[in-house]
C-alpha positions in Angstrom: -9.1 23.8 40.0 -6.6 24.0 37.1 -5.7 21.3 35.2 -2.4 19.7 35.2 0.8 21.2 32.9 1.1 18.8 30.2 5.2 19.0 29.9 4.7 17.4 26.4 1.9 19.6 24.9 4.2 23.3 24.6 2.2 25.7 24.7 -1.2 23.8 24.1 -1.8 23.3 27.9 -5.4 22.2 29.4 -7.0 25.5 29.9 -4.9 27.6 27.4 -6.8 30.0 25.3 -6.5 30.8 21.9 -4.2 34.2 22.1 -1.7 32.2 24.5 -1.7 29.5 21.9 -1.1 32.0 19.1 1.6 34.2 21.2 3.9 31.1 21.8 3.6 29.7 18.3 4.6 33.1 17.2 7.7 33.3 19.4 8.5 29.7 18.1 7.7 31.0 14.4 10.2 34.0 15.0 12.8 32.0 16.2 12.9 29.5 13.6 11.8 31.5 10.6 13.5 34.7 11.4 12.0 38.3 12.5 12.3 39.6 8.6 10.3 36.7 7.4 7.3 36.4 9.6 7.1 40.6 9.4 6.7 40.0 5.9 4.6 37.4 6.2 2.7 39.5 8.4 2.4 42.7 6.3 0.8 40.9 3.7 -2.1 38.9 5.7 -5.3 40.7 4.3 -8.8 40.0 5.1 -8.3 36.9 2.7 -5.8 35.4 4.1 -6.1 36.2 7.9 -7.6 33.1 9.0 -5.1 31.1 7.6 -2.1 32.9 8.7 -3.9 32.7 12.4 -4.4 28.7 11.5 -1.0 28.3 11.0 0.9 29.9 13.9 -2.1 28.5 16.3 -1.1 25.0 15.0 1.6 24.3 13.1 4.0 26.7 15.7 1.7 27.0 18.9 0.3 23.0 18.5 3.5 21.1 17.0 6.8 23.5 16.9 6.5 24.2 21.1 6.5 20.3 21.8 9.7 19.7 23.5 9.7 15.7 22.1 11.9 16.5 19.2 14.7 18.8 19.2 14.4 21.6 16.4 17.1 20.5 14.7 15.2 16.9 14.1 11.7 18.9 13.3 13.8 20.8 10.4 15.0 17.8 9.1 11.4 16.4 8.9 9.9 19.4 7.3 12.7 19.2 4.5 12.2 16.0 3.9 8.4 16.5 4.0 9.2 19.6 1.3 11.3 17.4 -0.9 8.7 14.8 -1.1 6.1 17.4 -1.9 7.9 19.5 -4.5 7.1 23.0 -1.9 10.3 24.7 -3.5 9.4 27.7 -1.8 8.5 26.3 1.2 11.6 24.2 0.8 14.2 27.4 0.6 12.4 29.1 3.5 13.2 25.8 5.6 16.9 25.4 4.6 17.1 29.1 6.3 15.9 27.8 9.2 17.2 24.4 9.3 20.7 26.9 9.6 18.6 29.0 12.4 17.9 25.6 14.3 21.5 24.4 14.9 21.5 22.1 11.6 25.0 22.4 9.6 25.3 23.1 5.6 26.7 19.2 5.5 23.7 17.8 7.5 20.9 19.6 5.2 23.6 17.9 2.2 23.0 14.6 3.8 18.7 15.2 4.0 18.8 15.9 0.7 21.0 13.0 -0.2 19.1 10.7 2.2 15.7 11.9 0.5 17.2 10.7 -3.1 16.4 7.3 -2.0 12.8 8.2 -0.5 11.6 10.6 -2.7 13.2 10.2 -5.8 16.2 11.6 -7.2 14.8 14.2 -9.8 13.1 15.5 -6.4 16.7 15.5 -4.4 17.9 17.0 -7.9 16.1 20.1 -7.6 16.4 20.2 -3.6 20.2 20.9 -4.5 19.6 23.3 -6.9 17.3 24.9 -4.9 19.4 25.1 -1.7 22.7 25.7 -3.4 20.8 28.9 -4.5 19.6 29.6 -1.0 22.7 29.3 0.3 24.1 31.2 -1.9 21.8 34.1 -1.6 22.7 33.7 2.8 26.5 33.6 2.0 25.8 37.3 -0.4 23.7 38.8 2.4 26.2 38.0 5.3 29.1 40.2 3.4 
């Protein structure tokens, strides 16, 4: 007998195995990240770094980005914040992309950032500007 669907768990159902785990956290990952990223991403995973790139699609896009309790606009703006807070500029960048992917407008990631100036500091919302008026930027150049 199977167990019951879990409508809140995604993809990480009772009885799902690893690979199905992995396969929807990498549709997730695509759609939110882009197909150009994650096939970069992808071409560089050595031996080294295998495991890690297996971690994170198994549970940070298979485990967390399939749960249907937030919408993926709400999940951007928690993993910009979380970015801000952290100083992951890189990280930071790669999530204004896909904050835009997700539905979230150029003023709404403006009003995270300002929002996180009271939070996280404003020399850390000082450099989230920089850093995503350069993103943004770099979008605008690619789309003409």
């Amino acid at each position: 007998m199977k167990a019951p669907v879990d409508p809140r768990a995604g993809v990480v159902q009772p009885g799902a195995t690893q690979r199905e785990v992995y396969d929807g956290g990498m549709v997730v990952r695509r759609e939110v990240l882009g197909d150009a990223h994650v096939d970069r991403a992808n071409a560089s995973i050595d031996e080294f770094t295998s495991e890690f790139q297996n971690m994170i699609t198994r549970i940070a896009w298979g485990g967390i980005w399939t749960r249907p309790g937030l919408t993926r606009q709400m999940r951007s703006v928690a993993v910009l914040t979380a970015m801000i807070a952290h100083g992951h500029w890189d990280e930071f960048a790669m999530h204004v992309r896909a904050a835009l992917r997700n539905g979230l407008t150029r003023d709404e990631i403006k009003e995270v950032i300002l929002q996180s100036a009271i939070y996280c500091g404003v020399p850390s919302a000082n450099t989230a500007f920089k850093v995503a008026q350069k993103t943004l930027a770099a979008i605008d150049e690619e789309q003409q």
